[in-house]
MARTOR-886409 format. One record per residue (C-alpha): x, y, z. Coordinates in steps of 0.25 Angstrom, whole numbers, padded with zeros to 4 digits, always signed. Layout:
// residues N
XYZ
...
// end
This chain:
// residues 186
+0035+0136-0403
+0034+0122-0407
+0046+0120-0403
+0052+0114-0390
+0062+0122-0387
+0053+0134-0386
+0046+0131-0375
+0053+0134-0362
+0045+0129-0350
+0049+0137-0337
+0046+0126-0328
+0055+0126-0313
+0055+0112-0306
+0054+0117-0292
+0040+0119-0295
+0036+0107-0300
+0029+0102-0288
+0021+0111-0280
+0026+0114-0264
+0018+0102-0255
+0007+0111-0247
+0006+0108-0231
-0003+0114-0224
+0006+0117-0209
-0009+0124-0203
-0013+0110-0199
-0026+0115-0190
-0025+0111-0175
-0037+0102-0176
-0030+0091-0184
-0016+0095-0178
-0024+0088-0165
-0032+0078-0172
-0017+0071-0178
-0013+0071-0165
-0025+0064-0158
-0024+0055-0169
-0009+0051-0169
-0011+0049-0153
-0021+0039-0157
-0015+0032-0168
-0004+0029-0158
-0010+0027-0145
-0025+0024-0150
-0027+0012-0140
-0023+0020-0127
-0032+0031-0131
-0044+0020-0135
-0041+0013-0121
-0041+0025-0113
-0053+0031-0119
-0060+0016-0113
-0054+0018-0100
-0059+0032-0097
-0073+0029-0103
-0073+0017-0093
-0068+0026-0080
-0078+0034-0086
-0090+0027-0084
-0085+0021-0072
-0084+0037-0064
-0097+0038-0070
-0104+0026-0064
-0095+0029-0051
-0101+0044-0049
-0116+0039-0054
-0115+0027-0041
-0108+0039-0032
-0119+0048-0033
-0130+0036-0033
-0124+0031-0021
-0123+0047-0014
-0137+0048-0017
-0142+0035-0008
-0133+0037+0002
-0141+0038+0015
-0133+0046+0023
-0137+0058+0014
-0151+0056+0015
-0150+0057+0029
-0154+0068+0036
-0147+0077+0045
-0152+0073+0058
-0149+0059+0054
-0136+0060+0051
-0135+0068+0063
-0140+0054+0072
-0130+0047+0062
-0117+0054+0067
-0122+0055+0082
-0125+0041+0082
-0111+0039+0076
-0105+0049+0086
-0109+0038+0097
-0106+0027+0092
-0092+0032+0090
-0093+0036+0106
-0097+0024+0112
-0087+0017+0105
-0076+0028+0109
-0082+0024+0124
-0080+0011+0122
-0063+0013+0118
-0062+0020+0130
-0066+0011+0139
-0058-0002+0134
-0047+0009+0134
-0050+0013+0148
-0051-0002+0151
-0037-0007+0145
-0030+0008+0151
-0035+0000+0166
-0030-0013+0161
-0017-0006+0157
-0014+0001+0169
-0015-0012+0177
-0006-0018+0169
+0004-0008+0171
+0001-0006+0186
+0003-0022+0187
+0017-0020+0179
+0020-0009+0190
+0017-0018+0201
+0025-0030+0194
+0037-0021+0192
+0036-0015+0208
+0035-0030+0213
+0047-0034+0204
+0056-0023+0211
+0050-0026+0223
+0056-0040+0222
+0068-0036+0218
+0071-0028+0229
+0069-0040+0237
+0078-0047+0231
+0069-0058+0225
+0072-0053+0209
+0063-0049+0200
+0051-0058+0197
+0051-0063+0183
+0046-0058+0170
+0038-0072+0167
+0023-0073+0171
+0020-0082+0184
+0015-0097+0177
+0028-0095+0168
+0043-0101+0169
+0052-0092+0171
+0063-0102+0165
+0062-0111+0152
+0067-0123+0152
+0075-0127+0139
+0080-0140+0134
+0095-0145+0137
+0098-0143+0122
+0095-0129+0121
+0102-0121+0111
+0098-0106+0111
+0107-0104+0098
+0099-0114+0090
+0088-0106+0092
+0073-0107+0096
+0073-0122+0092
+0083-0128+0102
+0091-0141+0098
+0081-0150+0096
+0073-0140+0086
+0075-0140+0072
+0082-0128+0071
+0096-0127+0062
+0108-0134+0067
+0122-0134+0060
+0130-0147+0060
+0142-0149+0065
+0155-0140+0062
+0164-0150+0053
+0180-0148+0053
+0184-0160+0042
+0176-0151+0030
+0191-0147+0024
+0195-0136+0018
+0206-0132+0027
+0217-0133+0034
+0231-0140+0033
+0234-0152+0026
+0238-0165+0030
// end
């Protein structure tokens, strides 16, 4: 058997290299953990930030409830006792009356001045008609001490507005006819 040709190796190519081994039971736990991980490998500063913020809101609930429950404790109305804070809401009762007593009579007042007013305007009213079936007209909306005519200068425009002529109010010029532009020739 020396020889070469003797020797016959059975040798097949396709199994040359052995089938790569995967393992597709991946436990759950790390399934979780690669995820975490690629959620902060991408968006690792929000995550850090965040994590700052809610620590600080944190500690400021915490310092907010601790003052909240200091300042419940001192409060002064608690430690009074129930007859006190009985007197407290009587005494409060009153004051809230005297004051209501005090509305109603300016209301009571002004309803008095009111109803002169009125009863005045009535008489008014029955003196005007009254005048007028005298014949003498009726007497004129302007108080006593007042004009019941205005005396306006000569130049007094009432399209030029509040201002009158001599004010400093807007005035076109004069309408020109020679501009051109027109007409027949000549």
């Amino acid at each position: 058997m020396s020889s070469d040709e003797d020797v016959i190796i059975d040798h097949d190519p396709s199994e040359e290299h052995p089938v790569v081994l995967s393992n597709d039971n991946v436990p759950l736990f790390w399934n979780a953990v690669s995820s975490v991980w690629s959620i902060f490998e991408g968006h690792g500063y929000l995550l850090v930030l965040g994590a700052i913020l809610s620590y600080f809101l944190y500690q400021r609930s915490v310092q907010y409830l601790e003052q909240k429950i200091r300042h419940g404790k001192n409060d002064s109305q608690s430690n009074l006792s129930p007859e006190d804070q009985m007197n407290r809401l009587e005494a409060v009762r009153k004051a809230r009356e005297k004051q209501q007593s005090e509305v109603d009579k300016l209301a009571a007042i002004e309803a008095i001045k009111m109803k002169e007013r009125e009863e005045q305007q009535r008489q008014d009213k029955i003196e005007d008609w009254e005048r007028h079936k005298q014949g003498q007209g009726y007497r004129g909306k302007t108080k006593a001490g007042q004009s019941s005519s205005t005396v306006k200068s000569n130049d007094y425009n009432p399209l030029m507005g509040s201002g009158g002529a001599a004010g400093g109010s807007f005035r076109s010029g004069r309408p020109s006819f020679n501009r051109g532009g027109g007409g027949g020739g000549g």
